[in-house]
N, C-alpha and C positions, 0 to 999 in steps of 0.2 A: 203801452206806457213806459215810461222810461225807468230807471229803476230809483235814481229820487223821488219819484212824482210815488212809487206805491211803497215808497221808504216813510213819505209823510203821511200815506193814507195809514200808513200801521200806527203811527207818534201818533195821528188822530186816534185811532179805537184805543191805544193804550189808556192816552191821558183822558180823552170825552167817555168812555164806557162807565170804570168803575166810580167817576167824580159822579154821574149821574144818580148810577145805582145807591151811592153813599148819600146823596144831598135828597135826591128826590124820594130816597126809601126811608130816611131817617132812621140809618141803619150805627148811627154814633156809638150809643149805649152799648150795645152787646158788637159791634165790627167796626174800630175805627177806621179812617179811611184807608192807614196804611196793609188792613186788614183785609178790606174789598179788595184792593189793589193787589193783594197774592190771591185771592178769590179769581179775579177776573182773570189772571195770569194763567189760574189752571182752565178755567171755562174756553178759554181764547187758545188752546193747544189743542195737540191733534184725539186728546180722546173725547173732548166733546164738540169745539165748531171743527174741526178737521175728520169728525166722524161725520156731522152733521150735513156739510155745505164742502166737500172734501177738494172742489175747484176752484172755487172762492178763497179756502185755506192753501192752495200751493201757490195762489195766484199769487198774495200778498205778504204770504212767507215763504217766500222760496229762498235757493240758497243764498243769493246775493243780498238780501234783506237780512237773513238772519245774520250774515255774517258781518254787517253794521252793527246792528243792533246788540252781536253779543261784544261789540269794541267799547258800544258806551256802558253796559250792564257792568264788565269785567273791569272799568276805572271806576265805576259807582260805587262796587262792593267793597274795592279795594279803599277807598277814600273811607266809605263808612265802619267798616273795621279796624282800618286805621284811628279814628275817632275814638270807639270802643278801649283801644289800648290806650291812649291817652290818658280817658277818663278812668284808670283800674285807680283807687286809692289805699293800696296797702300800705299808705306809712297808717291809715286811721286802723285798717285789720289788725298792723302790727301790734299797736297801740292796744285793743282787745283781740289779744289772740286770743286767748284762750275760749272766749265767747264765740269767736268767729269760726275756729278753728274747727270747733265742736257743730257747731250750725251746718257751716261749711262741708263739714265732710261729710256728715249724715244726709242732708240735703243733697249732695251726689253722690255720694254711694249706694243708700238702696234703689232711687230708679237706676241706677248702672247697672245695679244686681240682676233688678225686679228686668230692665232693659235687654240683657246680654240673658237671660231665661227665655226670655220671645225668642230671643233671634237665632237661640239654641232649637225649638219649636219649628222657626223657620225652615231650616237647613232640615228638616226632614220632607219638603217639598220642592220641587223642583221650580227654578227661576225666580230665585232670589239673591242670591249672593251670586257675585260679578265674577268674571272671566277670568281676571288675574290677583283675585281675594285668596289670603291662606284662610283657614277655618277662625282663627283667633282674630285675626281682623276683621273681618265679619262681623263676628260676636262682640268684640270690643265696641268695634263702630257703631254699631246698633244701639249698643247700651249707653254709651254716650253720647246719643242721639236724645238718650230718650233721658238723661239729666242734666242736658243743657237747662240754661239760664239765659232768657234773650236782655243780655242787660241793655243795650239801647232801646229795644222797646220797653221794658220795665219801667227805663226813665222818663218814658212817654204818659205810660200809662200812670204811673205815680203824680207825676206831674197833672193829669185829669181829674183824679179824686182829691189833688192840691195834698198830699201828705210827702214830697220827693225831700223837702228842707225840712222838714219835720225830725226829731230824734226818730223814727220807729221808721221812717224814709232812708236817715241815713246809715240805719241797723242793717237794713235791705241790703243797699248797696253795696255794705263789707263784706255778706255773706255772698252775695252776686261776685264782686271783684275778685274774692276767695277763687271761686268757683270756674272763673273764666280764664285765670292762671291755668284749673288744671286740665280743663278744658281741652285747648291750644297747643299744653303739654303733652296731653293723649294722641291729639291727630298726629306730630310730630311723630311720635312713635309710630304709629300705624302707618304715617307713610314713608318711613325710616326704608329708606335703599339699601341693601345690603351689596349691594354691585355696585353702591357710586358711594359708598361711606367715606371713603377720601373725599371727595367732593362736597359733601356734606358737614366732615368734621372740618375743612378747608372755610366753607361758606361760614361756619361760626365761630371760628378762629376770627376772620377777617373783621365780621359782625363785630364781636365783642370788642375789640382794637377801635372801628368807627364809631361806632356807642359813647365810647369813652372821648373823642374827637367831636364828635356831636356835642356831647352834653358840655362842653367845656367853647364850644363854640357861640350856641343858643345864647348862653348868658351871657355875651360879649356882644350881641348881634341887634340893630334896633328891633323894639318890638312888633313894628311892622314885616320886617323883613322876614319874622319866624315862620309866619305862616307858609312863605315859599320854601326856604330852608326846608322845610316840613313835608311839603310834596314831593320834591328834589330827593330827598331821603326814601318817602315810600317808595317812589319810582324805581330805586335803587334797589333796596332792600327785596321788594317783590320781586324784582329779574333775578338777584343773586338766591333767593330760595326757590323760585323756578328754575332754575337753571341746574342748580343739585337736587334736583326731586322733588321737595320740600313742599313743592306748590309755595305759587305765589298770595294765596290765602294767610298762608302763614307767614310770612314776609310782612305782609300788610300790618298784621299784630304786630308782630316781635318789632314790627318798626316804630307803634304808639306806644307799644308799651315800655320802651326806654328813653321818653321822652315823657315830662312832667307838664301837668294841667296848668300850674302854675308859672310857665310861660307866655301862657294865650287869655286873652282876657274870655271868662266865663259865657261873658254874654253872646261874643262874639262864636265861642266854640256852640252854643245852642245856635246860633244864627247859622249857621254851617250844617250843623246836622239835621236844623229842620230841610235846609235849603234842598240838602242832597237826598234826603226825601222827597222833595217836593220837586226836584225839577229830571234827577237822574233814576232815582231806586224805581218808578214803576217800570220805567224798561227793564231792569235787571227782573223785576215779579214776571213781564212777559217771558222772559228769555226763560225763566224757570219751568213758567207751563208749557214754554213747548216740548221740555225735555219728560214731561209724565204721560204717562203709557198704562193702560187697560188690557193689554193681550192676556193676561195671563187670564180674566175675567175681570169684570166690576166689582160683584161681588166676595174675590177672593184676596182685591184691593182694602176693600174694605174692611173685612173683616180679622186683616192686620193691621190695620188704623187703628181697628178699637182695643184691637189687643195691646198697642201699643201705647196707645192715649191710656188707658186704664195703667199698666206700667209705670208711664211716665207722672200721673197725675197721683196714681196711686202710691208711688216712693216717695214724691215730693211728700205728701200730708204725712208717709208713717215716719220720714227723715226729720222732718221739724216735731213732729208730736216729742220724739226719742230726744230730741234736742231739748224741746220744753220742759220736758221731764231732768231731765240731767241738769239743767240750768234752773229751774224751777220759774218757768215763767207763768204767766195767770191764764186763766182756763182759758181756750180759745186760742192763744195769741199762736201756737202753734202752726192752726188751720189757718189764721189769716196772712201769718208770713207764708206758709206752704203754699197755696193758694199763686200769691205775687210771685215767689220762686218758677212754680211752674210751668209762667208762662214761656213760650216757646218762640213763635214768628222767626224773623230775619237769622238769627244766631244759626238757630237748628237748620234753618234753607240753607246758608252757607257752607254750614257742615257738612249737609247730605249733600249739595253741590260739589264738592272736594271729595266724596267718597266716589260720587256718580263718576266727576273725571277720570277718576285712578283705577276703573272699574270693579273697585270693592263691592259695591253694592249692584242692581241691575234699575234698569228704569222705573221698574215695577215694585220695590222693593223702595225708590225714592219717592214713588207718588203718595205710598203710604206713607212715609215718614211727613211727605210734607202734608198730604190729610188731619195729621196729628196735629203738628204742629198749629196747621189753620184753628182746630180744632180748641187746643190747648190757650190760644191765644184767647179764642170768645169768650168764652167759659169766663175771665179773668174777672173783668169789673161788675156781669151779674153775680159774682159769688161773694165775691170781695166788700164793693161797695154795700149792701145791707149787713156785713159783719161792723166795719166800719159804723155804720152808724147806732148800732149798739153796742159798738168795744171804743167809744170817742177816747179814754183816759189812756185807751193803748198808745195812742200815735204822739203824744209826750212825752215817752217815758224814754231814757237815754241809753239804758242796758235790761 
């Protein structure tokens, strides 16, 4: 067969598998679809159908396949990150800082702590921290793996229990946008070149200059026209932060996030972001699973999953409790923001995606993180939603 003909037999298992799994399992409630779709991403890799059917698996991802498929995954990511930036609203953070600030930091800082203690744990086993990892990046990485904030799925999920416009919705989102600032700021560091720092400090020289070029452009420009202006830019911005090291992950960001929401009409930016969900993101979920890996054992995968899930699930609830406390919010409301903070999905995969490249981290070392992650995401609306329905007076309340 030709190599389009087993290029489309793969777009078929990608997009026919997990839409099955989700519709016919009525698996909504506890794994939306976007959930099955990093599910089936890891099933359809080589630790389980390339263990399973190992001829069948080279037949239809071999290299010529994978290397389409990671062309459309790596403009998907880049496109929905870029989104992500967009949408950060810290003029409303500004507005309560103090509230945010305090949510914010507590909310990442003890899973970073509770995070960067596993991965101290870790390093005393062999094959887990990557080939060209210093000790601190590691450690760093890991721990800010394990206090990400998936804010585009958050607005997914908020959006489902119908609370996203809500005051207690958009309390969320200040402490999330908080969060995704420092996020982005971290990996930066971590993949901070010290043999291309000209390049790097050159790359946002340059940045800051076109920023300013940009912003002064956009609002000159019809409103139709922005959205390409808009692509035109990430394009840009991802080559010039790959190009100094940086990764073009980070490009992606730095490129929504000096551009304003209030450019693009609302509706249309949700029409976009479901879209690229729906038509691009599950190749980027396959392209993920084929990169997780079992060698070290299954069981030894695992059983940093849960160390980690517990970490990362476990800092979120003691970060907002501390926060509640300090802000004096009503019993519970803690655990229910905690809870929505924690969720993980796409964020944390693009993360460990960017660590896995730069090999910070090892394959084995990413399969767990992204086990978590899956993990972390389920967990979300069974916990969430029966709080909700007897904390209904929380999701009005505006501080």
């Amino acid at each position: 067969m030709s190599t389009p003909e087993i290029f489309l037999i793969a777009m078929l298992i990608i997009f026919a598998a997990p839409y099955l799994i989700w519709r016919l399992g009525r698996t909504d409630y506890f794994a939306p679809l976007v959930v099955v779709q990093i599910i089936t991403g890891i099933l359809l890799g080589p630790g389980v159908l390339g263990a399973a059917f190992p001829d069948y698996y080279t037949f239809v991802f071999n290299p010529s396949v994978i290397q389409w498929l990671n062309g459309i995954a790596l403009w998907a990511v880049m496109i929905f990150v870029w989104i992500a930036g967009i949408e950060l609203d810290l003029k409303k953070a500004w507005a309560h800082r103090y509230e945010s600030g305090v949510t914010a930091g507590l909310a990442l800082g003890v899973p970073l702590l509770f995070g960067s203690i596993a991965a101290i744990g870790m390093l005393m086993y062999p094959g887990w921290i990557g080939a060209k990892a210093l000790t601190w990046q590691f450690v760093l990485g890991i721990g800010m793996a394990c206090a990400v904030t998936a804010l585009p799925i958050l607005i997914l999920l908020m959006e489902k229990i119908e609370i996203l416009r809500q005051p207690i919705g958009q309390r969320i989102l200040r402490y999330a946008s908080v969060d995704d600032i420092a996020i982005w700021g971290v990996l930066a560091l971590i993949l901070m070149d010290w043999g291309r720092v000209g390049k790097q400090a050159a790359f946002l020289a340059v940045f800051a200059l076109a920023s300013a070029g940009l912003r002064w452009l956009m609002v000159r420009i019809p409103a139709k026209d922005r959205w390409y202006a808009g692509l035109i830019w990430l394009a840009a911005c991802g080559l010039g932060a790959d190009w100094c090291g940086l990764h073009y992950m980070v490009g992606a960001f730095i490129a929504g996030a000096v551009m304003d929401a209030e450019w693009f009409d609302q509706q249309q930016m949700d029409w976009l972001r479901h879209n690229v969900l729906l038509v691009l993101m599950p190749v980027f979920f396959l392209s993920t699973g084929l990169r997780t890996d079992w060698q070290v054992g299954g069981s030894a995968v695992f059983v940093v999953a849960a160390v980690l899930l517990v970490a990362s699930v476990g800092g979120k609830l003691i970060g907002t409790h501390l926060a509640g406390r300090i802000l004096r919010w009503q019993p519970g409301e803690g655990s229910l923001i905690g809870w929505l903070l924690q969720t993980k999905a796409l964020i944390m995969i693009i993360f460990a995606n960017v660590l896995l490249d730069k090999a910070i981290i090892t394959n084995e070392a990413f399969t767990a993180l992204l086990l978590m992650a899956v993990a972390s995401t389920m967990l979300t609306i069974p916990v969430v939603a029966p709080k909700l329905a007897r904390m209904k007076e929380i999701i009005f309340r505006a501080t």
